[in-house]
Every structure is written in structure tokens, then in C-alpha cells.
N, C-alpha and C positions, 0 to 999 in steps of 0.2 A: 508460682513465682517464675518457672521456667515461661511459662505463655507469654506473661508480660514483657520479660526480657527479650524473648522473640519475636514480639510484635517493636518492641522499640529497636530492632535491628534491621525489623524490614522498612520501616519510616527511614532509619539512619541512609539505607541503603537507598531508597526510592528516592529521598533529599540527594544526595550524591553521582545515582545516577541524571537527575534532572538538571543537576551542576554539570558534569560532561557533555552533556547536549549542547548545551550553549554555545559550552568552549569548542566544539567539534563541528557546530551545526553552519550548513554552507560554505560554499567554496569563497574566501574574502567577504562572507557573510556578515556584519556590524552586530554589536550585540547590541537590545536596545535601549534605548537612551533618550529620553524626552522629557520636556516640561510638562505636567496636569493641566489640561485643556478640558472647555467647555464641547460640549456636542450634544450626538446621539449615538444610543447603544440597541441593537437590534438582533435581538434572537435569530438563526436562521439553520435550515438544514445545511449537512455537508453531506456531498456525494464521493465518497473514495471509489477510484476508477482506477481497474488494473491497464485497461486502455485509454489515450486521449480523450476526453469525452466530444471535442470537438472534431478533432480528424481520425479517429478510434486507430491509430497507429500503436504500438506496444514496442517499447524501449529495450523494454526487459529484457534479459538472455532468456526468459522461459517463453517464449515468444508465443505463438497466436496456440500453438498444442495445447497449452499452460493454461490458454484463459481462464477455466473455470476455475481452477484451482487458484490461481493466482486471485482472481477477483473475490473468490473465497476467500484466503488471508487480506487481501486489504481490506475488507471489509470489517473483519476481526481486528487490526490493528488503528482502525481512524472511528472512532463515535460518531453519529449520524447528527450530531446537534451542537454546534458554534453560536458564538459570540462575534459580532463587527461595530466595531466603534468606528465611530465619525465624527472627524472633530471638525471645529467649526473655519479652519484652513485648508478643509479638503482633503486631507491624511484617511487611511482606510488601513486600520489594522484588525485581519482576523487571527479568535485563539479558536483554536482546536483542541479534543483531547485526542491523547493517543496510549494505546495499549500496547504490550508485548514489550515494555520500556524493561524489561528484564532480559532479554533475549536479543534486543539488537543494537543497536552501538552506531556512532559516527554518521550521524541524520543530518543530510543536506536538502535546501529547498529553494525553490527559483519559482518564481512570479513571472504571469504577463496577461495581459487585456484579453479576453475572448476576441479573435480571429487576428490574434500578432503573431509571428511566429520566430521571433525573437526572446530571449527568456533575462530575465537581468534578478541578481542575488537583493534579498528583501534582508531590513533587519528582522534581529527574532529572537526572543528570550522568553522565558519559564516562569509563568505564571503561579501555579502550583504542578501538587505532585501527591496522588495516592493510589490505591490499588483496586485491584480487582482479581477476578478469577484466573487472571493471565499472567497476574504479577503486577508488576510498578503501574501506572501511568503519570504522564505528562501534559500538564496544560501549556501550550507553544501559542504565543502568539507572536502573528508574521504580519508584515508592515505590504499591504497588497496596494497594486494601483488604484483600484476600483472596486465597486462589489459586482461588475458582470467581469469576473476573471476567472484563471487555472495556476493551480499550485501545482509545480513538480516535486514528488521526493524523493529522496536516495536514502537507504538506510543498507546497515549489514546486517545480516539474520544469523545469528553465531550457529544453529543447530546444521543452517542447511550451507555455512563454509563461505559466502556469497554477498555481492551487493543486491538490491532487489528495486524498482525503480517503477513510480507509479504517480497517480493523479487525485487529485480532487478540488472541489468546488463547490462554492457556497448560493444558496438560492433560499426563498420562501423565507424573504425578511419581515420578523413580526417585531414595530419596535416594545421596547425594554426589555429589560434581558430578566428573563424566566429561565434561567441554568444554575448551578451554582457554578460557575465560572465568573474569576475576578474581571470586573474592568479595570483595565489598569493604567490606561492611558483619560478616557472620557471622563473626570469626575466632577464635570459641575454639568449643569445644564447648559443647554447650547444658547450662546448669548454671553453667558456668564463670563469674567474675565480670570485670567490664569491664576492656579491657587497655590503657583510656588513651582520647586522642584518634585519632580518625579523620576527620580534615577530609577532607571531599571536595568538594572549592571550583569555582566555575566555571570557571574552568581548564582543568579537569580532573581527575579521582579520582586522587588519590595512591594507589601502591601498599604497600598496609597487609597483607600477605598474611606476616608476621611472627608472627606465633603462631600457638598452635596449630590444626591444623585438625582439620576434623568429619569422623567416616568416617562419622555417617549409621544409625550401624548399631540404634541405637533411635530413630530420627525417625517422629513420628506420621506413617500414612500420609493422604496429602492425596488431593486429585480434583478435577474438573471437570463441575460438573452437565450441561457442553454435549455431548453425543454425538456431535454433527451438525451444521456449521455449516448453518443454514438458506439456502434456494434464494430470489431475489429475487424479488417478484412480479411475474406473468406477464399478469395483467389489467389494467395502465393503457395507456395509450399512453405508446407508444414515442419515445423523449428524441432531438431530431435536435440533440443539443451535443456540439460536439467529443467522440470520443473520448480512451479514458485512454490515448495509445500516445505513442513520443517523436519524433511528426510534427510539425514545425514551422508547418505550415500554420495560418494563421490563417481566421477565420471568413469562409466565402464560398470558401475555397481549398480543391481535393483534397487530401489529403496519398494520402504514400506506398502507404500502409498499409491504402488501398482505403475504399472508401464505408462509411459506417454503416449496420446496416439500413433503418433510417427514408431514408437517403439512397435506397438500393439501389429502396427502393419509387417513392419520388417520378421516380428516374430511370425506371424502366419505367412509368410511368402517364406520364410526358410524353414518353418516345416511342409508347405506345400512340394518346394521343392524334393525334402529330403523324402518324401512317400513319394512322389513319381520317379527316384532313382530307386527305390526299393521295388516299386512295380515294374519295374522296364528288368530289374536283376533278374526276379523271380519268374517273368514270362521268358525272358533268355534262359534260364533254367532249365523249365519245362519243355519250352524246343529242342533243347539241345539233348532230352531225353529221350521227347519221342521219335525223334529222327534215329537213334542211333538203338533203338532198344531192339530191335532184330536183330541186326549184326551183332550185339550182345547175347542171343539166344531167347530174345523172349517174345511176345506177342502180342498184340492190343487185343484184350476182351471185348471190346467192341466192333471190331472188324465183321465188314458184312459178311454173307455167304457165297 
């Protein structure tokens, strides 16, 4: 009886938290709100990118030291597999899932066309909401320009005290959607005319999945001009700020998770240091014995004949 009661606490919980998101998500972000529209719905991969994927810049205070780690948790935190509806007025919203919805708080996201460099706030509401090995997850879907775009996000990571600030991008659109992820906007076929309201309120997205659906099977094919998510650059100096990892350690503290490189360097240059002042002491030492060890009354053993 205890188990049950605790599984219906962590649902209460994971519902709740997937309601805060909304209400917190983006800066003058719209929560969203649309009529049920005809279109098409398209499975597709998501790339989360601890650096831009297009000009591999990194935002983050954990800066380029960080990357591996950092790109190690986004990876952990965004599922490699979406959902993009396309309705038949040209509208592109993608859902995402996302993990670690136990752990981080106050998620903002910003949109823009691959090679703009301009960013403008998308709407975006909670599709669903369940768990996994990390805790909560959330189904987000974001109201994108296009399908060859970049999603920014902001979220706070409670363990490591911090905002954290990353990317990703959709590509390798197969249509109908093979996820269990709701569509929530697409629900007739494209052609089809509008089948009512579809309020999808900060709340949460009502399930509107009541008409007909799209198998896809004439959807224009779409694509992603990114091929490659780009590599961050390797010629600045190297960022000694907290890493992206979920170490508590505040500034000045080790954490678990082992030094940064910029750490790793300074530690070996201050003890290279502190052993060339120990050998510079110790050969002063010894000079300063053998010069005076006669006048003391004694003698070098090794003195020739």
C-alpha cells in the first residue's frame, strides 16, 4: 500500500512540476494556445548541443574546459527523439522530451532559423509528463520558425546552485509520428478543415488527440541544413568557471567530479613551483655546509692527496 501511495505522489509531483514549467518557461514566453489544425506530423531526431551547433560558441559559464561534461549532461537531460507538426498555414511546432524535470527549475527557450543570429521567444506548453531513471520528465512543445532551426535553453540545475544554457535541433524527419508523444496541435489530416478549439493553457496541453489523425503518407519531405553539429573553439583560453556537472561545490570548493582543466593546469604549475623552491633551499643548504665545514673543524672525506 505504501508503494502505491508513492508512486501516486511522484505522478502528483511530476504533473506539478510540468505546470511550473510553463508558468516559468521563457522570458515573455506565451503559453500556447491554438485552434486544431489539419497538417502533417513528422518524427524526427533531436540533437542537444552543449555548444552552438552552427557557430560551436558556448554560452554557458562552464565554458569550452566544461565541454565534455557539459555535453555529457545535455545529453542526459533532452531525449534524442521529437515530434514537428506542420499545419497546413505553415505553423512548426516542435515537442521535445526532457529529463532531470526533478532537479531543475525555471526553463527558458528561444528560437531562430539556422544562420539568423537573432533569437526571438517561441510559445510553449506541456504536452505530457512521466519519469524515468532521472526522475520527472516533460513533454515541451515549442512553436519553431521552421524545421532547419536552433532551440536555445536556460534552465537552473538546483544540485550544482546555477543557470546552465545550451542547444538543440531537429533533423531526419520521417513523417508520422512513431513516439508516444501527443500531437497536440496537427489533428486532422492536412487538407482537412479546423475541428474546433484546441486550448492548450498553461496548465497544461489538453488532450485533443480526438480526431482524425495523419499517416503522413503525402507529407512534404522536410530536412535540416545542419549536418554536423559544429566543434567549439579551441583557440581562446580556457574558462576556470565552475563546470556543467551536478557538483555542489561552490566557487573556491573541489567538487566531486575532479578538477577542470584550467584547474588541473594551475594545480601542476603550483606544485612545480613549490619543488623548485624546495630544491633551490636544499642546494643552499648544502653550500652553505661545505664551504664552511673546515672552519668548523672538520674535513671532506673525499679530498684528494
Amino acid at each position: 500500500m505504501k508503494v502505491r501511495v508513492g508512486n501516486k505522489i511522484k505522478r502528483a509531483l511530476a504533473g506539478a512540476l510540468a505546470a511550473l514549467l510553463v508558468l516559468a518557461a521563457g522570458q515573455g514566453a506565451a503559453p500556447l494556445s491554438a485552434q486544431a489544425a489539419g497538417g502533417n506530423v513528422y518524427t524526427c531526431a533531436v540533437h542537444p548541443c552543449y555548444a552552438h551547433p552552427v557557430t560551436g560558441a558556448i554560452e554557458d559559464s562552464g565554458g569550452e574546459a566544461s565541454y565534455a561534461t557539459g555535453q555529457g549532461m545535455v545529453e542526459g537531460a533532452v531525449y534524442t527523439t521529437g515530434i514537428l507538426e506542420v499545419t497546413d498555414s505553415g505553423a512548426y511546432y516542435l515537442t521535445i522530451r526532457m529529463s532531470l524535470m526533478s532537479y531543475t527549475s525555471g526553463h527558458s527557450f528561444w528560437v531562430q532559423n539556422v544562420g539568423d543570429s537573432s533569437w526571438s521567444n517561441p510559445a510553449v506548453g506541456v504536452t505530457g509528463s512521466g519519469s524515468d531513471s532521472n526522475g520527472a520528465t516533460s513533454d515541451i512543445c515549442i512553436q519553431v520558425p521552421s524545421e532547419n532551426c536552433v532551440v536555445r535553453v536556460s534552465m537552473y540545475v538546483s544540485p550544482m546552485g546555477r543557470d546552465v544554457i545550451f542547444y538543440l535541433y531537429p533533423s531526419d524527419y520521417t513523417a508520422g509520428n512513431n513516439t508516444d508523444m501527443k500531437a497536440t496541435i496537427v489533428t486532422a489530416a492536412s487538407g482537412s478543415s479546423s475541428l474546433g478549439s484546441n486550448s492548450l493553457s498553461a496548465a497544461g496541453l489538453a488532450d485533443t488527440n480526438t480526431g482524425e489523425e495523419t499517416d503522413g503518407s503525402e507529407a512534404p519531405a522536410l530536412s535540416s541544413s545542419i549536418e554536423e553539429a559544429a566543434d567549439p573553439a579551441t583557440d581562446g583560453e580556457l574558462s576556470d568557471a565552475q563546470g556543467l556537472s551536478l557538483s555542489t561545490a561552490s566557487d573556491g570548493e573541489e567538487g566531486t567530479e575532479g578538477a577542470s582543466g584550467s584547474g588541473v593546469f594551475a594545480v601542476a604549475a603550483a606544485v612545480m613551483a613549490t619543488g623548485l623552491v624546495f630544491m633551490g633551499a636544499a642546494a643552499a643548504i648544502v653550500y652553505f655546509f661545505r664551504r664552511n665545514w673546515r672552519r668548523w673543524g672538520g674535513g671532506y672525506e673525499d679530498d684528494e692527496d
